[in-house]
C-alpha positions in Angstrom: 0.0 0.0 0.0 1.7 2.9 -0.8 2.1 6.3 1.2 -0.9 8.2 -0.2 -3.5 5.6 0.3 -2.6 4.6 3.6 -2.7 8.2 4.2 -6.8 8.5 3.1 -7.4 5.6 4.5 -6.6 6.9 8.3 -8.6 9.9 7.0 -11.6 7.7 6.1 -10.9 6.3 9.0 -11.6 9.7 10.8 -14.3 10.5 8.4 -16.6 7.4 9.4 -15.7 7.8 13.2 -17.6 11.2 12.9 -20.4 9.9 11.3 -21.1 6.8 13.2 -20.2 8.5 16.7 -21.7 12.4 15.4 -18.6 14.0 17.0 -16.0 15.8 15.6 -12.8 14.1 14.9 -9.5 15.0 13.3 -6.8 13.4 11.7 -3.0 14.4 12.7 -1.3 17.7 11.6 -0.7 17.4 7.8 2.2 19.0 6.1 1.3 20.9 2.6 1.2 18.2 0.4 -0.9 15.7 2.5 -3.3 18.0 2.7 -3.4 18.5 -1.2 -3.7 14.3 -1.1 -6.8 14.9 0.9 -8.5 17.7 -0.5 -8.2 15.5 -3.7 -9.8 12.8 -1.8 -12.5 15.0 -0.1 -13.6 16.5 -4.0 -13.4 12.9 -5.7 -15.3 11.6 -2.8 -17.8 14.5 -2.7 -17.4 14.8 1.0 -18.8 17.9 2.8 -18.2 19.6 6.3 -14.8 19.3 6.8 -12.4 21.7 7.4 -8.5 22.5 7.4 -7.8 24.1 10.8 -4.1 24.5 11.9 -4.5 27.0 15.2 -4.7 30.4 13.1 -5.5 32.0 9.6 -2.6 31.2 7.9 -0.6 28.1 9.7 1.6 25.8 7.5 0.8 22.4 9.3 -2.8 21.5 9.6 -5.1 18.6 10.9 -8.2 17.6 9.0 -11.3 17.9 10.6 -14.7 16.0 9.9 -17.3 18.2 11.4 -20.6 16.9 12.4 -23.8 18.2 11.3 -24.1 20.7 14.5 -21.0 22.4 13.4 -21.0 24.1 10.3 -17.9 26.9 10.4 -15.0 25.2 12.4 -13.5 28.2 13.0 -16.4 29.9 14.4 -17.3 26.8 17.0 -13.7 26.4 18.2 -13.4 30.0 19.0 -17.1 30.2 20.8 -16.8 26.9 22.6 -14.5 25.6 25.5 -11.3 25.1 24.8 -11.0 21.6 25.7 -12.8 21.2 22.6 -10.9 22.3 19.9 -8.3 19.6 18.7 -5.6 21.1 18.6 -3.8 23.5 21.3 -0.7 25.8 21.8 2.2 26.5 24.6 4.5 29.6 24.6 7.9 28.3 25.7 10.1 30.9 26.7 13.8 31.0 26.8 15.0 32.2 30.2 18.8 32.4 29.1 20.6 34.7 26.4 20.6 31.9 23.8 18.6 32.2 20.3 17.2 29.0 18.9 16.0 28.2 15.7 13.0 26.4 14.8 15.1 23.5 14.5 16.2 23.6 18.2 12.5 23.6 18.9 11.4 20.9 17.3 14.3 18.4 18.3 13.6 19.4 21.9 10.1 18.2 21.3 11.2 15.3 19.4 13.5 14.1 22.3 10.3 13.5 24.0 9.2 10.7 22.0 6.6 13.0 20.2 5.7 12.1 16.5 6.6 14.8 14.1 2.8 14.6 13.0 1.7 15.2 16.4 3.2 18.8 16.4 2.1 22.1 14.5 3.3 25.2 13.3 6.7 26.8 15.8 6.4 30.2 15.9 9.9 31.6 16.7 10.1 35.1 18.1 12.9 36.7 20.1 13.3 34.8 23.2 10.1 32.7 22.8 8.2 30.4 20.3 4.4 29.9 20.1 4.5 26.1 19.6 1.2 24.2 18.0 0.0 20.5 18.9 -2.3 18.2 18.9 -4.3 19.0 22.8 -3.7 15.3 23.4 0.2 16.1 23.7 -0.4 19.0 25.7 -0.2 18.1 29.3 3.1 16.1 28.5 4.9 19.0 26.5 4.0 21.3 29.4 5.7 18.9 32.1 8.8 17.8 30.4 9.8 20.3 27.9 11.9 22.2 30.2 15.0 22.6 27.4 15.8 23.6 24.3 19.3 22.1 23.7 21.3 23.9 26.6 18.7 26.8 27.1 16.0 26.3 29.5 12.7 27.0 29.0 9.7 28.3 31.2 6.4 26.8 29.0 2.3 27.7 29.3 -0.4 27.2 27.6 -1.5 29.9 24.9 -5.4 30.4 23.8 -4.8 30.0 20.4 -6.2 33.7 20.0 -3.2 35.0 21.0 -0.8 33.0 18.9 1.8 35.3 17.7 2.6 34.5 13.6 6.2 36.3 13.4 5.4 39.5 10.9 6.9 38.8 7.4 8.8 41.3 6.2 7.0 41.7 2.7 8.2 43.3 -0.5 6.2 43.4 -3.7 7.3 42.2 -7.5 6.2 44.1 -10.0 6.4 42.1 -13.7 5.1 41.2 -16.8 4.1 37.6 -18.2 3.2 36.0 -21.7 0.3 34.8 -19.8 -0.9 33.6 -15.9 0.4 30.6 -16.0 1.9 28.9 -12.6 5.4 28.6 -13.4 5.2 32.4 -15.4 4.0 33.7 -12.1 6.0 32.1 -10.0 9.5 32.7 -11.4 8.1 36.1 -10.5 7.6 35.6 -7.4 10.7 33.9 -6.5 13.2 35.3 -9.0 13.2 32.3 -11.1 13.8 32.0 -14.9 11.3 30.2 -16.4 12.8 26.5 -16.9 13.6 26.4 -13.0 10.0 27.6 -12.1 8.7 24.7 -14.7 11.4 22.1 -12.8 9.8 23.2 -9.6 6.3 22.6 -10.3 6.8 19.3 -12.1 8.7 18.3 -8.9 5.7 18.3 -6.7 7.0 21.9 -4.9 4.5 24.5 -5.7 1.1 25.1 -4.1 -2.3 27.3 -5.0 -3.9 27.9 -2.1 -2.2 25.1 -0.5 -3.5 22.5 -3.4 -0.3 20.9 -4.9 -0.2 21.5 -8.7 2.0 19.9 -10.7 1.2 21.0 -14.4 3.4 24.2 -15.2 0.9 25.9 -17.3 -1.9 25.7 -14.5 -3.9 29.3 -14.5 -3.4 31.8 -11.5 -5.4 34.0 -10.5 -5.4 37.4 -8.7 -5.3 36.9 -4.2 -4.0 33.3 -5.4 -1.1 32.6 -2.4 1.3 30.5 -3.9 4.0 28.2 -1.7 7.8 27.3 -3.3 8.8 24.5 -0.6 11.7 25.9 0.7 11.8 29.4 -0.8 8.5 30.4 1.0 5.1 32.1 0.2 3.7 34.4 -1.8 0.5 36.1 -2.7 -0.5 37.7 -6.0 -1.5 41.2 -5.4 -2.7 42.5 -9.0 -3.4 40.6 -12.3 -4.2 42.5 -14.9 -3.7 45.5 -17.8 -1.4 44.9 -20.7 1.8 46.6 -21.9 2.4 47.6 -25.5 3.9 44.2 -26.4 0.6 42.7 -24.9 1.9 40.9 -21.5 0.4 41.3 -18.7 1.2 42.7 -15.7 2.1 41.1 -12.6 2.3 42.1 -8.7 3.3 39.4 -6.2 4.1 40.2 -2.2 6.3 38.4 -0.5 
């Protein structure tokens, strides 16, 4: 069986669990292209109520939630009802030395506690603290034994997910032209690519719409499309739109 079935099967898994039990249930946090597996999955299957929910608007890492007939905006009900409720749950861990760590630092301190990589969120590094996402079950573990970050100790709490704090991109726009809005046009504009290496990109399985994997370099974007490079970063087209006198049209991307 290979990676992506087993992967919707759990999820179907998850999906029946809900409906025989009418409760919500989740699957484990997701990286970017498992969740483009499922929301294939979820659209061939014609499945309904469900919805992507990683702690806060714009999170990398998300869990899968099926959502029982009660609850139709997941957002909505996990911000009205009791906390305990919501699947997933957040810790600020804060540094009480002069050390920085990385996000890497972070997450192998978490790791050294036995936790499963799919188990943990988004890490939110800041000066002298991270905002660190999980699944709730995990919780009362990380908050008794993560008391280190390779040498630098740490003082940890649990966060309301309301007051998460996303580190603030520093964002610059990208002003170009294109033969037409095609993915890998767009996103060698975006990430200073020349066209072959944006087409090598997408055809390797690296660049998202909207966090839907798309593999086919002449796939259409649209304007307020956010596009992901894996491992270069996000970006979000700003304007589409307006010719020049040689008929391309213009691009703006932030980043």
């Amino acid at each position: 069986m290979d990676e992506d079935r087993l992967l919707i099967n759990r999820a179907a898994d998850k999906y029946r669990a809900c409906g025989d039990d009418y409760v919500l249930t989740c699957t484990p946090f997701l990286d970017l292209r498992e969740q483009s597996v499922l929301d294939a999955w979820l659209r061939r299957e014609k499945i309904k109520n469900t919805a992507f929910f990683g702690g806060y608007s714009d999170a990398e890492r998300s869990v899968l939630c099926f959502l029982p007939d009660y609850i139709t905006d997941a957002e909505q009900f996990f911000a009205e009802k009791n906390p305990d409720e919501t699947p997933v749950a957040a810790l600020r861990a804060t540094v009480r030395s002069s050390d920085t760590l990385t996000h890497r630092d972070y997450l192998g301190a978490l790791m050294g506690l036995g936790l499963k990589r799919e188990v943990i969120g988004d890490i939110l590094v800041a000066d002298g603290f991270a905002d660190i996402i999980l699944l709730r079950e995990a919780l009362t573990l990380v908050l008794r034994d993560l008391n280190k970050a390779g040498r630098a100790p740490l003082d940890c709490a649990e966060l309301p997910l309301a007051e998460l704090s996303p580190p603030a991109a520093a964002i610059r726009e990208l002003r170009d032209t294109v033969a037409s809005p095609r993915l890998d046009a767009v996103i060698g504009v975006a990430f200073s690519l020349s066209r072959g290496k944006a087409a090598e990109a997408v055809e390797r399985g690296l660049v998202y719409i909207n966090n839907r994997l798309y593999e086919k370099p002449d796939a259409p974007v649209s304007q307020g499309d956010r596009l992901t490079l894996r491992g270069m970063g996000r970006a979000v087209v700003k304007e589409m739109g307006g010719t020049s006198r040689s008929g391309r049209i213009f691009v703006t991307v932030a980043r």
